[in-house]
Structures are given as C-alpha cells and as structure tokens.
mmCIF file of the N, C-alpha and C atoms, coordinates in Angstrom:
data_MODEL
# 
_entry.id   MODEL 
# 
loop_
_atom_site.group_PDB 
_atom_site.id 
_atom_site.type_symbol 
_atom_site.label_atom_id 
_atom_site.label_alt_id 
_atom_site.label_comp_id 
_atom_site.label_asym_id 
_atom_site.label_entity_id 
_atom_site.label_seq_id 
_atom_site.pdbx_PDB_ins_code 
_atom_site.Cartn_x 
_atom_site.Cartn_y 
_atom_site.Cartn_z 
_atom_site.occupancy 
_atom_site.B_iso_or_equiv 
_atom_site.pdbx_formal_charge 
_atom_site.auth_seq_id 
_atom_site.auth_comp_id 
_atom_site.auth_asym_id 
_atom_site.auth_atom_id 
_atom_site.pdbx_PDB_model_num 
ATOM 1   N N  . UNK A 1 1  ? 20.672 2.879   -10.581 1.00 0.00 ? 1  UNK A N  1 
ATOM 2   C CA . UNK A 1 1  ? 19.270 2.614   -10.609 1.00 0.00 ? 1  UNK A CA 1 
ATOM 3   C C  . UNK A 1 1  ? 18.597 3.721   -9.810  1.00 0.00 ? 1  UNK A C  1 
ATOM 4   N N  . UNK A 1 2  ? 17.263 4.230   -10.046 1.00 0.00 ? 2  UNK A N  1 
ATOM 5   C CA . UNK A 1 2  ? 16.376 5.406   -9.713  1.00 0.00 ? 2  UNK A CA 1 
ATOM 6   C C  . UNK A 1 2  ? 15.520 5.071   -9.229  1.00 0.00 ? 2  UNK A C  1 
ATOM 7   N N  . UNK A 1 3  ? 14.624 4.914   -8.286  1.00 0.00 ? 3  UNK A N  1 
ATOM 8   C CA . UNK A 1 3  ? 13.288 4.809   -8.112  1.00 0.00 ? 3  UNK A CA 1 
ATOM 9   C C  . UNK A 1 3  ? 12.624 5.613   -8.478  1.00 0.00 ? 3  UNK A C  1 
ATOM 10  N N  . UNK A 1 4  ? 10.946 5.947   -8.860  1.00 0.00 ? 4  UNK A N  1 
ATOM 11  C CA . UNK A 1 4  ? 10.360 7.190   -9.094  1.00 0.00 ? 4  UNK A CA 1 
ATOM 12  C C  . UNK A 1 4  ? 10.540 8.076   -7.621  1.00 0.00 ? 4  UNK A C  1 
ATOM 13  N N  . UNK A 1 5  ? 10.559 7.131   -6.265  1.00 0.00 ? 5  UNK A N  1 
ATOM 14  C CA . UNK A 1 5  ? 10.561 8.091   -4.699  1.00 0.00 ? 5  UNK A CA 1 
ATOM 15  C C  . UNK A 1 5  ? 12.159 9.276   -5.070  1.00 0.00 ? 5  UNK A C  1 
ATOM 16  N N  . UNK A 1 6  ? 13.314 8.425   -5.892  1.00 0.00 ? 6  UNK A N  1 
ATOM 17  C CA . UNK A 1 6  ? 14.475 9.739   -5.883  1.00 0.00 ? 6  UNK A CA 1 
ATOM 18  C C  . UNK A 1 6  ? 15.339 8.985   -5.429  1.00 0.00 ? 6  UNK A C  1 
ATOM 19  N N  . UNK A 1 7  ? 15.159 7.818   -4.663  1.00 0.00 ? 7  UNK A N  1 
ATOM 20  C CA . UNK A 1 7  ? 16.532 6.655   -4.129  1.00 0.00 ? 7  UNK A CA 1 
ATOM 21  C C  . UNK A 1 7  ? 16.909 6.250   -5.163  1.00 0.00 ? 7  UNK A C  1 
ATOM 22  N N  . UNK A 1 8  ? 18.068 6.062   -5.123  1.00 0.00 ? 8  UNK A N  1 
ATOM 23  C CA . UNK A 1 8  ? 19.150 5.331   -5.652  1.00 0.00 ? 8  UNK A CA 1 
ATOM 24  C C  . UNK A 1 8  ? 19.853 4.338   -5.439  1.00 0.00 ? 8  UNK A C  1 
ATOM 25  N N  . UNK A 1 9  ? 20.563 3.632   -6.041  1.00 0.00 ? 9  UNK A N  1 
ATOM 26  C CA . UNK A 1 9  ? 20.848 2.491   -5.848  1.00 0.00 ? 9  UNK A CA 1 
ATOM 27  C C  . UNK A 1 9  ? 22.387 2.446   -6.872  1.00 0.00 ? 9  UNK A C  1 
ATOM 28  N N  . UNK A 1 10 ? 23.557 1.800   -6.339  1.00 0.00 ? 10 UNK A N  1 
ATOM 29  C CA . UNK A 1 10 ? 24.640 2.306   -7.003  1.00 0.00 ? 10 UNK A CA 1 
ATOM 30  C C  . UNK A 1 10 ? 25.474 2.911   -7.041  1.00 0.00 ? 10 UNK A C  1 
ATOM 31  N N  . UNK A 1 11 ? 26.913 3.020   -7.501  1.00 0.00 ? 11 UNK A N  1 
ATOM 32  C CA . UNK A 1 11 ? 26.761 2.413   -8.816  1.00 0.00 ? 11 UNK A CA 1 
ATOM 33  C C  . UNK A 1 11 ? 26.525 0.652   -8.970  1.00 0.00 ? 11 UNK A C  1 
ATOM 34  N N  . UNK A 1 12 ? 26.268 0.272   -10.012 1.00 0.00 ? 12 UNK A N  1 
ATOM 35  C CA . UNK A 1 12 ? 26.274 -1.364  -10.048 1.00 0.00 ? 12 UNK A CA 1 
ATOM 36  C C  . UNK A 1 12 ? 27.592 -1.654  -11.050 1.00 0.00 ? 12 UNK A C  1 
ATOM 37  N N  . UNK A 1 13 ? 28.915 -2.087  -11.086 1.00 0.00 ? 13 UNK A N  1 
ATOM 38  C CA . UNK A 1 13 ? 29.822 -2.076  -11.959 1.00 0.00 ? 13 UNK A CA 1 
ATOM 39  C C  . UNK A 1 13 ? 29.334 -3.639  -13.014 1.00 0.00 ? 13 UNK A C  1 
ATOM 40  N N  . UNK A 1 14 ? 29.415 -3.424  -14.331 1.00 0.00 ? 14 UNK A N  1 
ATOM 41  C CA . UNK A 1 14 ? 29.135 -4.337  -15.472 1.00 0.00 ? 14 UNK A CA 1 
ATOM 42  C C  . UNK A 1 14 ? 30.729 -4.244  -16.113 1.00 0.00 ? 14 UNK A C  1 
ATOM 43  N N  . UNK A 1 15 ? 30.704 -5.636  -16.213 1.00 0.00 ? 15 UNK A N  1 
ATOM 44  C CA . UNK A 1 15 ? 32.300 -5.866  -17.042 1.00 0.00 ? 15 UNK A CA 1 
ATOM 45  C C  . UNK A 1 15 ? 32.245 -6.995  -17.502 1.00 0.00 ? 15 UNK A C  1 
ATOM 46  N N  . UNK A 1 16 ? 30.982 -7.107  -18.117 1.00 0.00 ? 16 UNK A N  1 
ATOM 47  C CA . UNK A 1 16 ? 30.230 -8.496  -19.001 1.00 0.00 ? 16 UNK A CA 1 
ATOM 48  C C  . UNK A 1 16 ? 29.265 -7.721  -19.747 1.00 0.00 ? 16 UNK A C  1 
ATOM 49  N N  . UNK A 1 17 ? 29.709 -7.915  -21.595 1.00 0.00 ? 17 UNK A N  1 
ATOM 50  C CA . UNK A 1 17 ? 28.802 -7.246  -22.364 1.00 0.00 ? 17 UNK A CA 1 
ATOM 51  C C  . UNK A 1 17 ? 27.280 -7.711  -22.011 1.00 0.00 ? 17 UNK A C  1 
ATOM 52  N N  . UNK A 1 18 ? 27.517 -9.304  -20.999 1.00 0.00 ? 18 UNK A N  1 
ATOM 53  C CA . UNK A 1 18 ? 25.812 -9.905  -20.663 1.00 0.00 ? 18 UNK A CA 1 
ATOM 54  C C  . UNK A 1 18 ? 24.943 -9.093  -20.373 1.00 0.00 ? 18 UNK A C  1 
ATOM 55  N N  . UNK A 1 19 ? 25.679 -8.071  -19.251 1.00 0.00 ? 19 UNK A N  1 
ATOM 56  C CA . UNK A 1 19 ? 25.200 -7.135  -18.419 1.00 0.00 ? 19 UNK A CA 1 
ATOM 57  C C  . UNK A 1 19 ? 25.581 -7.661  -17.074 1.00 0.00 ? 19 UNK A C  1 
ATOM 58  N N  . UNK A 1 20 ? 24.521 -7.944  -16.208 1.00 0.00 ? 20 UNK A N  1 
ATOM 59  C CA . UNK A 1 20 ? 24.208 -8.129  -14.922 1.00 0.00 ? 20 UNK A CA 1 
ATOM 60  C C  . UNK A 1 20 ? 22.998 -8.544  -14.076 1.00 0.00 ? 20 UNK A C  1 
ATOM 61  N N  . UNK A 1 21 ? 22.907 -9.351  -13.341 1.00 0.00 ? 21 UNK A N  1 
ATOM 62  C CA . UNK A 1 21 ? 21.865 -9.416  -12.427 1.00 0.00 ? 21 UNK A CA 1 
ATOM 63  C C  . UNK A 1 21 ? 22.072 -9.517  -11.174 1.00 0.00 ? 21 UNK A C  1 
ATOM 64  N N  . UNK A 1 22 ? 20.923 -8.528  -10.621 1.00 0.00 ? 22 UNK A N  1 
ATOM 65  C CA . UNK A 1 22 ? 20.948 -8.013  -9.233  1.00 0.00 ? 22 UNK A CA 1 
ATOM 66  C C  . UNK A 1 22 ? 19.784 -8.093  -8.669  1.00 0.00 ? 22 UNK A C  1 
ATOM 67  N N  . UNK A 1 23 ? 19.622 -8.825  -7.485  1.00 0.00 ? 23 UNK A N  1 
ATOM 68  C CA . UNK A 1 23 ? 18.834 -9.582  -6.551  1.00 0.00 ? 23 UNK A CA 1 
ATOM 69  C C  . UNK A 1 23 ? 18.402 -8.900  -5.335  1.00 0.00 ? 23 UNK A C  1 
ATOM 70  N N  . UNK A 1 24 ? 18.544 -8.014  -5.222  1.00 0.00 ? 24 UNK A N  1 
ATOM 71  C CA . UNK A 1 24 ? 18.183 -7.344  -4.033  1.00 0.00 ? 24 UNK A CA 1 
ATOM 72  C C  . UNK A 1 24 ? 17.523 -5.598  -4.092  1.00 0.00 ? 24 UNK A C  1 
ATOM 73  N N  . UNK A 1 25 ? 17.312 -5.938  -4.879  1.00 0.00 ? 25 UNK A N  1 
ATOM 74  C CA . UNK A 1 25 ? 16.327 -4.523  -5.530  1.00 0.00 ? 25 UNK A CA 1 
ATOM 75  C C  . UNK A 1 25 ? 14.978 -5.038  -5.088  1.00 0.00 ? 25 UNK A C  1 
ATOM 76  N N  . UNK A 1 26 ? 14.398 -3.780  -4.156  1.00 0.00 ? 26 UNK A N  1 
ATOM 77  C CA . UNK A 1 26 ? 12.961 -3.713  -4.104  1.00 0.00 ? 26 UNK A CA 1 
ATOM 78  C C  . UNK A 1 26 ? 12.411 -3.298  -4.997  1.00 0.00 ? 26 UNK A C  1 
ATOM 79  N N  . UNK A 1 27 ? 10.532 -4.012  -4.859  1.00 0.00 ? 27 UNK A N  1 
ATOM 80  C CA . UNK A 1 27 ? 9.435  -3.845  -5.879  1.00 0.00 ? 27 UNK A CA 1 
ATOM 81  C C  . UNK A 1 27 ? 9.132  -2.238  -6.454  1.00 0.00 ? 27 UNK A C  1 
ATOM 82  N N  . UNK A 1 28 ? 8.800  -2.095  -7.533  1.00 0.00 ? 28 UNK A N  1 
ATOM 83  C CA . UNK A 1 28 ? 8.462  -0.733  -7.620  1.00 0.00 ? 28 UNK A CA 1 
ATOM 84  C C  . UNK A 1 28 ? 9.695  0.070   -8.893  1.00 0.00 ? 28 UNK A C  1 
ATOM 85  N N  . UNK A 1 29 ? 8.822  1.167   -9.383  1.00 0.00 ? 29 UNK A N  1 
ATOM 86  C CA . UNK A 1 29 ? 9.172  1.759   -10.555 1.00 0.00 ? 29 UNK A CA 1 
ATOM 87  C C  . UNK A 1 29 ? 10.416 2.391   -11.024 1.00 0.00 ? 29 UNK A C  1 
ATOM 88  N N  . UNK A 1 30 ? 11.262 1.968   -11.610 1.00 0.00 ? 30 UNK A N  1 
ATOM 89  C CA . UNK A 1 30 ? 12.641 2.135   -11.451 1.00 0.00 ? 30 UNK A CA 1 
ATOM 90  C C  . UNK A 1 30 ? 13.370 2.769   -12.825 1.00 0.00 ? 30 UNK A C  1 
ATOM 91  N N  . UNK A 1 31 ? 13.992 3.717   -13.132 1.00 0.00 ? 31 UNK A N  1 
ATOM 92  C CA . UNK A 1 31 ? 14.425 4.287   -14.409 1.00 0.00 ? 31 UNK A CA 1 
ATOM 93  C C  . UNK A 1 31 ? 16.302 3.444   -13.859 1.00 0.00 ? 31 UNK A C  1 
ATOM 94  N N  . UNK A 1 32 ? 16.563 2.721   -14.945 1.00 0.00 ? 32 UNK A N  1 
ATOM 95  C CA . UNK A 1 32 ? 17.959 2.137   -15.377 1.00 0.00 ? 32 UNK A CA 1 
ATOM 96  C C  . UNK A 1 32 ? 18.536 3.609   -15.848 1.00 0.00 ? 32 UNK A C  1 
ATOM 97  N N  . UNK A 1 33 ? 20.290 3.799   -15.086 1.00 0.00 ? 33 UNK A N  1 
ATOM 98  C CA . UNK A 1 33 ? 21.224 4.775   -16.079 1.00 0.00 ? 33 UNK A CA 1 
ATOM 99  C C  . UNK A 1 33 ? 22.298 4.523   -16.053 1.00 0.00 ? 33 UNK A C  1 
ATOM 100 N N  . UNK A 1 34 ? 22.701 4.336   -17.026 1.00 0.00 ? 34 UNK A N  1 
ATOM 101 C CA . UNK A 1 34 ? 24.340 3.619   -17.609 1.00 0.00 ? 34 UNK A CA 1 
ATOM 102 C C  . UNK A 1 34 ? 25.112 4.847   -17.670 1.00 0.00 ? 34 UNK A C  1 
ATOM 103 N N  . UNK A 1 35 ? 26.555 4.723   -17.373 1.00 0.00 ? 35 UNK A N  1 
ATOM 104 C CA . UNK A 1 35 ? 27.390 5.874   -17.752 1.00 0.00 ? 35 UNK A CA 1 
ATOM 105 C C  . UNK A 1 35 ? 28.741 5.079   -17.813 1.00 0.00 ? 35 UNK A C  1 
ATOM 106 N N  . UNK A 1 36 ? 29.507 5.656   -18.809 1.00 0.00 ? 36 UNK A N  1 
ATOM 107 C CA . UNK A 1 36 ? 30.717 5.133   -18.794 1.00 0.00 ? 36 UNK A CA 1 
ATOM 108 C C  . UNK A 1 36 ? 31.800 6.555   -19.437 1.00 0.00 ? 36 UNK A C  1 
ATOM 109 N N  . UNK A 1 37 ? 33.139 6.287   -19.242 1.00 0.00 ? 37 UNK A N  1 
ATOM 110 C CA . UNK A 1 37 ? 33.567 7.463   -20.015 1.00 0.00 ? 37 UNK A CA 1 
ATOM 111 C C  . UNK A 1 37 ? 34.158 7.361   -21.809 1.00 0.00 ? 37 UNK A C  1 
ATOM 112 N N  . UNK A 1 38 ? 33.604 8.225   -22.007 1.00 0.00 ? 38 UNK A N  1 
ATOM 113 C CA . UNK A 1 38 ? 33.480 8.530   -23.728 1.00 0.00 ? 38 UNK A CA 1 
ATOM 114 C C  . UNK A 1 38 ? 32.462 8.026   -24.084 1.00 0.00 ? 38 UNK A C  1 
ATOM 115 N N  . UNK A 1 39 ? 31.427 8.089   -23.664 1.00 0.00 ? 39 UNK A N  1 
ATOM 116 C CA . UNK A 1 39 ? 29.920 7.559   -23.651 1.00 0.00 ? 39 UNK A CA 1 
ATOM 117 C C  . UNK A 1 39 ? 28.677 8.512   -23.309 1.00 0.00 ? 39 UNK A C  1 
ATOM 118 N N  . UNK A 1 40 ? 28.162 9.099   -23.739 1.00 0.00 ? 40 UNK A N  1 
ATOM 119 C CA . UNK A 1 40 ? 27.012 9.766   -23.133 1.00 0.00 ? 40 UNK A CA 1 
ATOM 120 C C  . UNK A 1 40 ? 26.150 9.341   -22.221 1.00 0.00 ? 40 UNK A C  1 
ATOM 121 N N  . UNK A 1 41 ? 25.344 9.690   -21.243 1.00 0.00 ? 41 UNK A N  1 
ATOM 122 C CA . UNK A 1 41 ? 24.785 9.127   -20.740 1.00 0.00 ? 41 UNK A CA 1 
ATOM 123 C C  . UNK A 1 41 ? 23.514 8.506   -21.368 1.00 0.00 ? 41 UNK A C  1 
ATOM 124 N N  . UNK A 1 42 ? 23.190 6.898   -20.881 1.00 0.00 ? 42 UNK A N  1 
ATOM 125 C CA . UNK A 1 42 ? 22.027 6.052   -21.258 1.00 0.00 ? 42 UNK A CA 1 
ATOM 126 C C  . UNK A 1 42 ? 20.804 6.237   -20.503 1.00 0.00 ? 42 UNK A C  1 
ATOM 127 N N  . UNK A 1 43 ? 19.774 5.964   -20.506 1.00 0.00 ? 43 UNK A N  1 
ATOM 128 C CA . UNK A 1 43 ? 18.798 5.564   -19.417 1.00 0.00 ? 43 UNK A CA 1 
ATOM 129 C C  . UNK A 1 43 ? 17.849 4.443   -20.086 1.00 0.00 ? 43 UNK A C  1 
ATOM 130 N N  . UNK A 1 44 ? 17.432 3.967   -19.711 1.00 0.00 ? 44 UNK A N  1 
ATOM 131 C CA . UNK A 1 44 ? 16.446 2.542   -20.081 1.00 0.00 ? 44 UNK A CA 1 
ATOM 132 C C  . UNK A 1 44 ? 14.673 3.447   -19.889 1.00 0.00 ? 44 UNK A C  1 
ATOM 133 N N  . UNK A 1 45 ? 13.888 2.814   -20.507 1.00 0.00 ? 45 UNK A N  1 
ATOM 134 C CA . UNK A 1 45 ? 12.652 3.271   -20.289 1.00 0.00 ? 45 UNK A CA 1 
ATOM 135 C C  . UNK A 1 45 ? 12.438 3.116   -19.368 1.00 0.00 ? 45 UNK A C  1 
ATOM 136 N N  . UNK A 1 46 ? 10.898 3.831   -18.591 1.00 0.00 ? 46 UNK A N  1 
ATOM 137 C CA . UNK A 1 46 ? 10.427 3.408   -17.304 1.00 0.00 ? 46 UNK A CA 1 
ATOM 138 C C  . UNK A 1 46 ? 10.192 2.056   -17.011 1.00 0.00 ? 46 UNK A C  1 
ATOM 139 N N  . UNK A 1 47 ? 10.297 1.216   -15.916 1.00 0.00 ? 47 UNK A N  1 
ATOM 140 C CA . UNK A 1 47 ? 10.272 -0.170  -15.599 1.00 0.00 ? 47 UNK A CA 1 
ATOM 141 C C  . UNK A 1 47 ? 9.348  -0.171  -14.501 1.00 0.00 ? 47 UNK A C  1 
ATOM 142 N N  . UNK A 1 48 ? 9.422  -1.442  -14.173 1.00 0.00 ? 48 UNK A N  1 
ATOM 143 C CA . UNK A 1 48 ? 8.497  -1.792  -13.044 1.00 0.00 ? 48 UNK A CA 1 
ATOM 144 C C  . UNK A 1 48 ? 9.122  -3.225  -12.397 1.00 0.00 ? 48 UNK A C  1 
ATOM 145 N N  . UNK A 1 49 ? 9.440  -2.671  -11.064 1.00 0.00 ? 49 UNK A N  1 
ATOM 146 C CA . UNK A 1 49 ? 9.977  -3.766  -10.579 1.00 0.00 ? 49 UNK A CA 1 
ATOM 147 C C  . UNK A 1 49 ? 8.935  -4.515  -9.782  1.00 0.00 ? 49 UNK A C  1 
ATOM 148 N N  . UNK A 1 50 ? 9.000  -6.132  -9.789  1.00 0.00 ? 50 UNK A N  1 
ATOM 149 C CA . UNK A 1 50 ? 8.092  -7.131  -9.007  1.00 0.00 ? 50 UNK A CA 1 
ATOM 150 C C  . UNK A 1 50 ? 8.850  -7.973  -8.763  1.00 0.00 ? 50 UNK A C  1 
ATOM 151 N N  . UNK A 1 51 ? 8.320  -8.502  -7.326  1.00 0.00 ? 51 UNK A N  1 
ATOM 152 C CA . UNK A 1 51 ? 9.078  -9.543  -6.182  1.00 0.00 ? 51 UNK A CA 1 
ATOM 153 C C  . UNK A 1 51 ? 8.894  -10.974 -7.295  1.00 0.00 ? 51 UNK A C  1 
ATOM 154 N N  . UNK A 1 52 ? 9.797  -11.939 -7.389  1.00 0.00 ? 52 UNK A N  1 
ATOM 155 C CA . UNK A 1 52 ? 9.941  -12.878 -7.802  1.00 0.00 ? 52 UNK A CA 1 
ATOM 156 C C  . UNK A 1 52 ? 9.974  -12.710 -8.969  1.00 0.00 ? 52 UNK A C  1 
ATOM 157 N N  . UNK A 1 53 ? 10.025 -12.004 -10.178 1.00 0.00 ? 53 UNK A N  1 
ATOM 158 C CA . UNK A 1 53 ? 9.512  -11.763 -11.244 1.00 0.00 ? 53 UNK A CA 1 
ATOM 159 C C  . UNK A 1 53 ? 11.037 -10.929 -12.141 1.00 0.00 ? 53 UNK A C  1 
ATOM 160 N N  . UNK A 1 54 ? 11.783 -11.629 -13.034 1.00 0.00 ? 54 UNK A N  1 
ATOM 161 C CA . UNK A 1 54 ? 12.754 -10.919 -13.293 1.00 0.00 ? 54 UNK A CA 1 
ATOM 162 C C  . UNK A 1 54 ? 12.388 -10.232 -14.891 1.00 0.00 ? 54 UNK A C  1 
ATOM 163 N N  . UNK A 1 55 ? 13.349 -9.135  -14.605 1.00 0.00 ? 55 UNK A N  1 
ATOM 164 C CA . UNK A 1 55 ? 13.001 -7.977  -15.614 1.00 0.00 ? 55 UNK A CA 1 
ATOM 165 C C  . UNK A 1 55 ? 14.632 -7.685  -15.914 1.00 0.00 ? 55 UNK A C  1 
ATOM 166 N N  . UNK A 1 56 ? 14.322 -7.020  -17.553 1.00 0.00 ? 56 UNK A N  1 
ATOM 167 C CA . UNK A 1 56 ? 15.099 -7.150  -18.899 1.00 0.00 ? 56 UNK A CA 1 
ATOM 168 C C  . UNK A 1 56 ? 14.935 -5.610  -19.018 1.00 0.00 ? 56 UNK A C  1 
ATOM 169 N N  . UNK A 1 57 ? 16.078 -4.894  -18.720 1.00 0.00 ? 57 UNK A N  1 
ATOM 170 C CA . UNK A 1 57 ? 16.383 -3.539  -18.890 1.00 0.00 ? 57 UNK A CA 1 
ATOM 171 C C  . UNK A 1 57 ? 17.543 -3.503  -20.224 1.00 0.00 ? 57 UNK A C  1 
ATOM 172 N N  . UNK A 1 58 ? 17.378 -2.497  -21.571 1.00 0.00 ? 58 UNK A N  1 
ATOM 173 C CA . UNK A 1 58 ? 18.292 -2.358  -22.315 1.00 0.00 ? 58 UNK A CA 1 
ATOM 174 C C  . UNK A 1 58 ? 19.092 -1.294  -22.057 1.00 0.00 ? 58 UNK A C  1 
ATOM 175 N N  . UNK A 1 59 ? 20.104 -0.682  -21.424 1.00 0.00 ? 59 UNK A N  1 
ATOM 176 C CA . UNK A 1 59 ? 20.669 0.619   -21.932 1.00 0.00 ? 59 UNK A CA 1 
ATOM 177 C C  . UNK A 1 59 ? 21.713 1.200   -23.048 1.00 0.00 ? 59 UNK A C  1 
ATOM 178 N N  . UNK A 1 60 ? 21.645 1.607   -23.636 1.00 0.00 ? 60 UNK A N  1 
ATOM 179 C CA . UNK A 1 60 ? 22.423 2.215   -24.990 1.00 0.00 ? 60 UNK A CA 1 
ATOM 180 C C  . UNK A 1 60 ? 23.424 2.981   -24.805 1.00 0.00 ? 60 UNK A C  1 
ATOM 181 N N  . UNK A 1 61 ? 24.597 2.926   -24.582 1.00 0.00 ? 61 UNK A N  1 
ATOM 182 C CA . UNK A 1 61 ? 25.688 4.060   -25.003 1.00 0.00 ? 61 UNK A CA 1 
ATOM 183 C C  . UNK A 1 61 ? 26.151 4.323   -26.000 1.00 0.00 ? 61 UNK A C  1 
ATOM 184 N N  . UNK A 1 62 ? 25.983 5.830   -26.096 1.00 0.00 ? 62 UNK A N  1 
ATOM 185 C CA . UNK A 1 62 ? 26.240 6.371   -27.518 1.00 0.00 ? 62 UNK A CA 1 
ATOM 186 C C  . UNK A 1 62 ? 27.742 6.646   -27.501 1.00 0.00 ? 62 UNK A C  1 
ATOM 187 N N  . UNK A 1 63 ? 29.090 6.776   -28.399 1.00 0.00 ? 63 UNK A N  1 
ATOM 188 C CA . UNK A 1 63 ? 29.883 6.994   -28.062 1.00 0.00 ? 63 UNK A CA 1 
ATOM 189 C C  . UNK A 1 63 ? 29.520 8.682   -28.264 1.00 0.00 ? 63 UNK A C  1 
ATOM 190 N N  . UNK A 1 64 ? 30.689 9.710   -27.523 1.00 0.00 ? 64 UNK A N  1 
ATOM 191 C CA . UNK A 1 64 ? 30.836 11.078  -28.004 1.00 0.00 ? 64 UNK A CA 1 
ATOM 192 C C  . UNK A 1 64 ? 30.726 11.546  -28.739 1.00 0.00 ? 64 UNK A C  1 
# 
C-alpha cells in the first residue's frame, strides 16, 4: 500500500482469492500494488481512505 505522502505500508501477504482486510491503515489517499511471481505488476486506482468507512480495492494480475 502507497500513500500519495510516499509511505508505505507492507508487504500485506493474501492467500485467500477473498483477498484481505486490514484495520489499521490511516485516513487518506492510497494507490493499492499487488505483485506476485509470474505476474506483472498490478496497482488498483487512486483510493481514498476514511476512518470507520470500509473500502473495496480491485487489483489485477496479468500473468507474463
């Protein structure tokens, strides 16, 4: 995870096609990036994170 400030956050490991949810991310504008190997890298559109308020990030891996 990215903030627009350049922090990071991560990695977050997913080993549920569900995905994941994570609770301790502060408010504020956040670019999602998935990577796995034999996968290109993903990123999710720009987001917006808010306190109490849960949010639905998609990321896509393409294979090679």
């Amino acid at each position: 995870m990215l903030y627009s400030s350049g922090k990071r956050i991560g990695p977050i490991p997913i080993t549920r096609t569900a995905g994941a949810r994570i609770r301790s991310l502060h408010p504020g504008p956040v670019v999602i990036v998935g990577r796995a190997d034999g996968y290109k890298e993903g990123r999710s559109d720009d987001s917006e994170l808010h306190s109490g308020k849960e949010t639905v990030a998609v990321v896509r891996l393409i294979k090679k």
